[in-house]
C-alpha positions in Angstrom: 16.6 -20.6 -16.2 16.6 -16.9 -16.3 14.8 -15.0 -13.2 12.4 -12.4 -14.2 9.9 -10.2 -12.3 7.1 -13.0 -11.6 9.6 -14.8 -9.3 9.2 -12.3 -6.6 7.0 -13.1 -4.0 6.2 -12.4 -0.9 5.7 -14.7 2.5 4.7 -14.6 6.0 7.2 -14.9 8.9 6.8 -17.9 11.0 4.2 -15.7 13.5 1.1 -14.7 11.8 -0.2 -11.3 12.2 -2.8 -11.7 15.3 -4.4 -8.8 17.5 -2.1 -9.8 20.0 0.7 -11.9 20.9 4.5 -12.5 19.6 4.8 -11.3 16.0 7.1 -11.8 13.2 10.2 -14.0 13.5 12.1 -16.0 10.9 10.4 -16.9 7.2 7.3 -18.7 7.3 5.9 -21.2 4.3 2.5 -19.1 3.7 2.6 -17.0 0.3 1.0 -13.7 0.6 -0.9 -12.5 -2.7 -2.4 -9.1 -3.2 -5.9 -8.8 -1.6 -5.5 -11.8 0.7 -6.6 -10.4 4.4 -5.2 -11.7 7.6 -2.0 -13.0 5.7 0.5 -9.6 6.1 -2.1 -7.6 8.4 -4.8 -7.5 10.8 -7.7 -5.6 10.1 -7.8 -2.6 12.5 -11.4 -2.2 14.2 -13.4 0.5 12.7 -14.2 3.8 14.5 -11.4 3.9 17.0 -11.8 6.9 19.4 -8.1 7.3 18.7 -5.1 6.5 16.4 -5.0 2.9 16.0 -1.6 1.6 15.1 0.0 -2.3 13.9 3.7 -3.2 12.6 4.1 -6.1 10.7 6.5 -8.3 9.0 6.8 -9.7 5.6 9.5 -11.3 3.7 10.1 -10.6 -0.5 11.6 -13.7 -1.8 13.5 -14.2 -4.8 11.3 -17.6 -5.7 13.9 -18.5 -8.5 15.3 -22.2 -8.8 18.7 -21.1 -10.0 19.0 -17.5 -11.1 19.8 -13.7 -9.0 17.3 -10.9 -9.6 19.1 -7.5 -9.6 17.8 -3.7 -8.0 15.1 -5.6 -6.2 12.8 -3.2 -4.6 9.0 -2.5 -3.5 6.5 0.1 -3.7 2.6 -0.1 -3.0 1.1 0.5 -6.3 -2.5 2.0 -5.0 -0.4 3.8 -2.1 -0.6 8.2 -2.1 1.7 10.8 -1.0 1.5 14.0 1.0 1.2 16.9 -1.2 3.6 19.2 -1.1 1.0 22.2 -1.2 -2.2 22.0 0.9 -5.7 22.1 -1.1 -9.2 20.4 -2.7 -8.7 17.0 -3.8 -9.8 17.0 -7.6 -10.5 13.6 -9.6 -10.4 12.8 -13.0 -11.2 9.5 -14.7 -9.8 8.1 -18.2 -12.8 6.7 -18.9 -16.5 7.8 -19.5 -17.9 5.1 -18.4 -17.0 5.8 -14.5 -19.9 8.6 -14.3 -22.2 6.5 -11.5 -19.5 5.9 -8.9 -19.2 8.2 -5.8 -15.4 8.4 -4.6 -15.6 8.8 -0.6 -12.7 11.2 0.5 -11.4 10.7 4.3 -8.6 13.8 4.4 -7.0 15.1 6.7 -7.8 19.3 7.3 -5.5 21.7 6.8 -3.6 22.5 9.8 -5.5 20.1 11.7 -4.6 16.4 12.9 -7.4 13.7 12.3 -9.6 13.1 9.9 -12.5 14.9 7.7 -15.3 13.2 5.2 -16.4 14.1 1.8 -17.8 12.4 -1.0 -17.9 13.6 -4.5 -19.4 12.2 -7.7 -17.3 11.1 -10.8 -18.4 12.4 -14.3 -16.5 10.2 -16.9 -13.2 11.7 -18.1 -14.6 15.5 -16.6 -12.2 16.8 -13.3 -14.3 16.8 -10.0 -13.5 18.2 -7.2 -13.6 18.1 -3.2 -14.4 21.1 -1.1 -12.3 20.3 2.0 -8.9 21.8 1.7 -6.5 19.0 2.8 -2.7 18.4 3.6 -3.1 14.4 3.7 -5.6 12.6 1.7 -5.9 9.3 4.0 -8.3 7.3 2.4 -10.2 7.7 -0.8 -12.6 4.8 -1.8 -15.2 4.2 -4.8 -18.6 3.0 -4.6 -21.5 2.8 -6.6 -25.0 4.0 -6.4 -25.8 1.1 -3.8 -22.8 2.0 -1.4 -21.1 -1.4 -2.4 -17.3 -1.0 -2.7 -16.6 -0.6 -7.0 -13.2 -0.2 -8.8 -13.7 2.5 -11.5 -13.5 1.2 -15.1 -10.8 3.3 -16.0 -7.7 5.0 -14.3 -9.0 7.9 -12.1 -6.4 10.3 -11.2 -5.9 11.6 -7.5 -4.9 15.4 -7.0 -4.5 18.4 -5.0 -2.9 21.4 -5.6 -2.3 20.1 -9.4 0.2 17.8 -7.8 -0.7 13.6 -8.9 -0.9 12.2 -5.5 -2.1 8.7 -6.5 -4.2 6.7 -8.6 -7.2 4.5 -8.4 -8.9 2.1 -10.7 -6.9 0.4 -13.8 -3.4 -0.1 -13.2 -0.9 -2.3 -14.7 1.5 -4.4 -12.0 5.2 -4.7 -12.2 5.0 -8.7 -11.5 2.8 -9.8 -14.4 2.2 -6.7 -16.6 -1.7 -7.7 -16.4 -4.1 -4.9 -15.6 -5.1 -4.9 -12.1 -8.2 -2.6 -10.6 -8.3 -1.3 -7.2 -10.9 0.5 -5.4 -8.8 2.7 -2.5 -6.2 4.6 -2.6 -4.3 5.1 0.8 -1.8 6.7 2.9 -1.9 4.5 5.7 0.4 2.0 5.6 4.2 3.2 5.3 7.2 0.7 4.7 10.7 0.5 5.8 13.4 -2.6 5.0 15.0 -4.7 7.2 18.5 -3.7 8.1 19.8 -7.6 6.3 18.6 -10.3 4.5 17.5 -13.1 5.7 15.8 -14.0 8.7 14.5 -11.0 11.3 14.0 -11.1 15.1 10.3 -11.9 16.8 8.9 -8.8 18.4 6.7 -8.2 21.5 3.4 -7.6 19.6 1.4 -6.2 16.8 1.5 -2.4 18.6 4.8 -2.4 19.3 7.6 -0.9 16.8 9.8 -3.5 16.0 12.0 -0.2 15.4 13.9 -0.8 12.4 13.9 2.5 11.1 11.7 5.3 9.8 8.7 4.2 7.5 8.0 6.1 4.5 5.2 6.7 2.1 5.8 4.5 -1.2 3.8 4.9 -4.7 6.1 4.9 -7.0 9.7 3.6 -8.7 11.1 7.1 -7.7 10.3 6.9 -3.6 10.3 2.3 -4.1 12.2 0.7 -0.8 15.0 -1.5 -2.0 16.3 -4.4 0.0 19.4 -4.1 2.3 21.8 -6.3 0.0 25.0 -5.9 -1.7 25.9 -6.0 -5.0 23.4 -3.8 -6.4 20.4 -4.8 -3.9 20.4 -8.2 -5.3 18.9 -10.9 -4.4 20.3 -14.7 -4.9 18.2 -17.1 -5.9 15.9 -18.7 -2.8 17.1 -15.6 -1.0 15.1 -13.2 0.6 14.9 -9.8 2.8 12.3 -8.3 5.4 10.1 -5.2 5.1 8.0 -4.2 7.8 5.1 -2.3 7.5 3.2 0.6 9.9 -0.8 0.8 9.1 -2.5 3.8 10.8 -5.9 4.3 10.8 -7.4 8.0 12.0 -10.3 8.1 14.5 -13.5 7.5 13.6 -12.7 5.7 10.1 -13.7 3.1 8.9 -12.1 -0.5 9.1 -8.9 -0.5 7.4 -7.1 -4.0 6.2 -4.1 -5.7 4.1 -7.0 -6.3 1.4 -6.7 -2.7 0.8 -2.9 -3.4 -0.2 -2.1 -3.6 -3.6 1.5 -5.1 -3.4 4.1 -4.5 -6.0 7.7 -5.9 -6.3 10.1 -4.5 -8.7 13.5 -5.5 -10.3 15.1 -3.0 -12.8 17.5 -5.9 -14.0 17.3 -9.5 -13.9 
């Protein structure tokens, strides 16, 4: 049988994430899905009075009873970048319809470390726009008129300095090709591969760097982490290669969790 997209998965190491004690180690059984707290992540307590840092393991598995999947890589779908020219985050919905959400902005100020809040209204398919001028949007999240957490109807598009930064809302997944609509956009959790496939090392804890490399931001196909594996990144069937993952979360925010990860595996060739 031919592999294709959907038989990409990703699973849990044999040590579950946990405030403290050993973490990560070789391939565990437990599946992780998009949305599914506690499975890749802890959630980080809200309002630290500093930086609050966790690494973390998981593995993406070629789930495939027979056949290789080629190009194998990864990218968080509802992840954002820094801009590469500080200024107001600006908003713009493709649908109407998304005229009674508030979008809650948690940026960081230009030329400053930490963390800022704004909030700004959506008005349908019309640009909004911030007032804080920013060089990092952390966080942005939309609610509705009753504070409760609500993904826009359509696909609202993330700015600053004219420069796309992200997305939020309706967006299509690599793995199924079924719409999928999320809530946050973030910049808080950077990715790098394991050096090999197959099984990684335990580390001391969820606060210590299992130092595998640098972590980058990753959005999109063009900045995507492919797996350490040779030829062409691919991946044998029932084979599978680590990437760990660094979630930051800026004083004073709020909490911060892997049900804000929207996860996306990608093959270019099967």
């Amino acid at each position: 049988m031919s592999a294709v997209v959907t038989d990409l998965i990703f699973k849990q190491p044999i040590n579950a994430p946990a405030p403290t004690g050993t973490q990560g180690g070789a391939i565990g059984s437990t599946q992780i899905t998009a949305g599914s707290n506690n499975l890749w992540l802890c959630p980080l307590a809200s309002n630290p009075s500093s930086v609050a840092v966790q690494y973390a393991l998981a593995y993406l598995v070629n789930n495939n009873g027979s056949s290789s999947i080629t190009n194998v890589g990864f990218w968080l779908g509802n992840g954002m970048i820094v801009p590469t020219t500080p200024g107001v985050v600006t908003l713009q919905s493709s649908d109407a319809a998304d005229n009674n959400l508030t979008a809650l902005l948690y940026l960081e100020p230009n030329g400053g470390s930490g963390q800022v809040a704004e909030s700004v209204a959506l008005n349908g398919t019309s640009v909004v726009s911030g007032a804080i001028t920013t060089d990092r949007a952390w966080r942005i999240t939309t609610v509705n008129s009753g504070g409760v957490v609500t993904a826009p109807v359509g696909t609202v598009t993330v700015k600053v300095s004219s420069q796309i930064i992200g997305y939020l809302g309706v967006m299509a997944t690599t793995t199924t090709g079924t719409p999928i609509s999320v809530a946050t956009a973030t910049s808080e959790f950077a990715f790098c591969p394991a050096g090999s496939l197959g099984d990684m090392a335990t580390f001391t804890n969820s606060s210590t760097d299992p130092g595998p490399g640098s972590y980058v931001l990753c959005n999109a196909f063009s900045n995507a982490i492919f797996l350490a594996a040779n030829p062409s990144n691919t991946l044998a069937h029932g084979q599978y290669g680590g990437i760990y993952c660094k979630m930051s979360l800026q004083a004073g925010m709020p909490p911060l969790s892997a049900e804000d990860l929207f996860l996306t595996p990608y093959a270019i060739a099967v």
